[in-house]
C-alpha positions in Angstrom: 10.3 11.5 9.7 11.8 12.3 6.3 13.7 9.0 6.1 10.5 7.0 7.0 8.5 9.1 5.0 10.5 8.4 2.1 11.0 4.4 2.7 7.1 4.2 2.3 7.3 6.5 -0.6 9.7 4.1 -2.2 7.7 1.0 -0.5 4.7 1.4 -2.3 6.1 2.3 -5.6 6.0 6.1 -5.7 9.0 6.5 -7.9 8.5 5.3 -11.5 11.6 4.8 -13.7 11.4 5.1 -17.8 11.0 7.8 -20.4 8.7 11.0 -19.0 8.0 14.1 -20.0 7.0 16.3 -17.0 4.6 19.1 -17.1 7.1 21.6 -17.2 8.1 20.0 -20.5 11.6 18.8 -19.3 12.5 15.3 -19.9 13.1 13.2 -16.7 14.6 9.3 -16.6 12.6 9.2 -13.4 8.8 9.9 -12.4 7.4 10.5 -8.6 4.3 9.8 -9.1 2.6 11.2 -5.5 -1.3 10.5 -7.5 -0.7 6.9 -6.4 0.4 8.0 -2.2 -3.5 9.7 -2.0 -5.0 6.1 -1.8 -2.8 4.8 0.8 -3.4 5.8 4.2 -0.3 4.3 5.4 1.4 7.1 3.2 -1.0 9.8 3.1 -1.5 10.2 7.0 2.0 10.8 8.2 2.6 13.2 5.1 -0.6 15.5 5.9 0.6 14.9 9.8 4.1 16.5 8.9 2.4 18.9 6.4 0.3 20.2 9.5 3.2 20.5 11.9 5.4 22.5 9.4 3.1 25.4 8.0 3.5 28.8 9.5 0.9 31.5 11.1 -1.7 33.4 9.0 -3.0 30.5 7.0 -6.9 31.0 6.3 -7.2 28.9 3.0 -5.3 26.1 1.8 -5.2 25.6 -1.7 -3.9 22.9 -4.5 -3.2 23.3 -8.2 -5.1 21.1 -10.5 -5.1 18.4 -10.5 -2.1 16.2 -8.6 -2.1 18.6 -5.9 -6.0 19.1 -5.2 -6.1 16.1 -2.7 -3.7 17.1 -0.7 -4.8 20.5 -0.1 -8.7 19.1 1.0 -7.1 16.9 3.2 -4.7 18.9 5.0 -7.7 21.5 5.3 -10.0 18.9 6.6 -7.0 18.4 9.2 -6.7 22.1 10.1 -10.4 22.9 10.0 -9.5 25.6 6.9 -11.6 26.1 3.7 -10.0 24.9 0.6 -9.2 25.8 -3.2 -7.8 24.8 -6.3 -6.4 27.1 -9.2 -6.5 25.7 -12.6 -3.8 25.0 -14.7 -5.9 27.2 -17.5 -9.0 29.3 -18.0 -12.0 27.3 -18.1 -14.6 27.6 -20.9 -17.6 26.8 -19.7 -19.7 27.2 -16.2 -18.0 30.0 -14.5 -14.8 30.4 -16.2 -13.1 30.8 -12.7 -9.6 29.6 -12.7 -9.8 29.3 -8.7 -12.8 27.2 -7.6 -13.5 27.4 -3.5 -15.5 30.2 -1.7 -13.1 33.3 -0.5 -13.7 36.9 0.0 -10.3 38.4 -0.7 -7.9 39.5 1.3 -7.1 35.1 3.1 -3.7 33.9 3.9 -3.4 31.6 1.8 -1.0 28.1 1.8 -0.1 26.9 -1.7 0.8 23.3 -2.0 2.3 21.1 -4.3 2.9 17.5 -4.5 6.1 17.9 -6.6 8.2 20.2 -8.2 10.1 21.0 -11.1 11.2 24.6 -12.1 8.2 26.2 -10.2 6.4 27.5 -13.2 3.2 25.8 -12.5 3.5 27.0 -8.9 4.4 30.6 -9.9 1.3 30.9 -12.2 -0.9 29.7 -9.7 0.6 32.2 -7.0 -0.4 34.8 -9.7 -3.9 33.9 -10.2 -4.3 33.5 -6.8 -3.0 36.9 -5.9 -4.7 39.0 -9.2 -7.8 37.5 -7.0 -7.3 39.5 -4.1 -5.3 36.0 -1.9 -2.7 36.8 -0.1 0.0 33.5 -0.5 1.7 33.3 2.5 3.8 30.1 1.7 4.3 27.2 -0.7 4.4 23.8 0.6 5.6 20.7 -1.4 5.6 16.9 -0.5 8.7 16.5 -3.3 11.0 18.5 -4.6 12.8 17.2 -7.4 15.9 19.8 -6.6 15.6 21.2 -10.1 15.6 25.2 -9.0 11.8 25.4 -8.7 11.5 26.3 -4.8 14.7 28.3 -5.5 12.5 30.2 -7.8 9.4 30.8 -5.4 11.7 31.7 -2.7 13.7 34.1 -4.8 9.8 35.3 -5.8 9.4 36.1 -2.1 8.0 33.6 -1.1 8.5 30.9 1.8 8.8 27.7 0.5 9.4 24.5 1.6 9.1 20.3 1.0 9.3 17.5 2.7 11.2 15.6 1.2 13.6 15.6 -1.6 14.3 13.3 -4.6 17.6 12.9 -3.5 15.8 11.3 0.6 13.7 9.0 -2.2 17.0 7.8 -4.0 19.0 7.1 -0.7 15.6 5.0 0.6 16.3 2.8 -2.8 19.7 2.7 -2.3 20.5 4.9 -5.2 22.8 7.3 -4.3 23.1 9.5 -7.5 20.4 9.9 -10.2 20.0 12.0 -13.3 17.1 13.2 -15.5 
């Protein structure tokens, strides 16, 4: 699934090539840009299919970090019949002020999901907030992992983590078969 995954990835444009600064600040020669995957069902069903088959046991609540990753996490919980939430990136300053929007009583399994990542900080902080709020994270999943050390630094958090696919399954679908920031 990986390999075909990736091929429609790469089919439709989902890696970008140029200067970018990611929002981890590091400086990257190559963008994925999974905002562009949500609007195509041809990519977007078989990645919430795989996303499905691969999560583990004690899941109540799936829930996305703002904003990339919010779509993902509605519709894998629309496929799983589970509630859904998102964590902001930062406090907000008006309304509520909640950094984790959704219903939840405290005490949910809760699966964290990405669509790409870095060093993990983003994903770490949100595991934080989540868990200050009474959420239990069970696991991290992520559509791309950019094999920079950030599930390497969830999982040595104690987490389960996990992607789909790597950068370097996107580079062999183009052909490419070594790439650098």
């Amino acid at each position: 699934m990986s390999i075909e995954l990736a091929r429609l990835l790469v089919k439709y444009g989902v890696v970008k090539f140029g200067d970018f600064t990611l929002s981890s600040g590091v400086k990257s020669k190559y963008y994925v840009d999974m905002r562009m995957a949500i609007s195509i069902p041809e990519v977007y069903k078989p990645i919430i299919e795989e996303l499905a088959l691969r999560i583990g046991g004690g899941i109540d609540l799936i829930a996305g970090i703002e904003s990339g990753s919010i779509p993902w996490a509605s519709m894998l919980a629309y496929r799983l019949s589970k509630g859904t939430l998102y964590v902001r990136k930062a406090d907000k300053s008006h309304g509520t002020r909640r950094r984790i929007e959704g219903y939840y009583k405290g005490g949910e399994g809760v699966l964290l999901i990405d669509d790409v990542v870095t060093t993990g900080g983003t994903i770490l902080d949100s595991i934080r907030v989540l868990e200050e709020n009474g959420l239990r994270v069970i696991e991290v999943a992520v559509i791309v992992d950019r094999l920079e050390g950030g599930l390497d630094a969830i999982r040595r958090s104690g987490y389960r983590a996990w992607s789909l696919l790597t950068v370097k399954d996107l580079f062999n679908a183009m052909g490419i078969s070594n790439a650098t920031q």
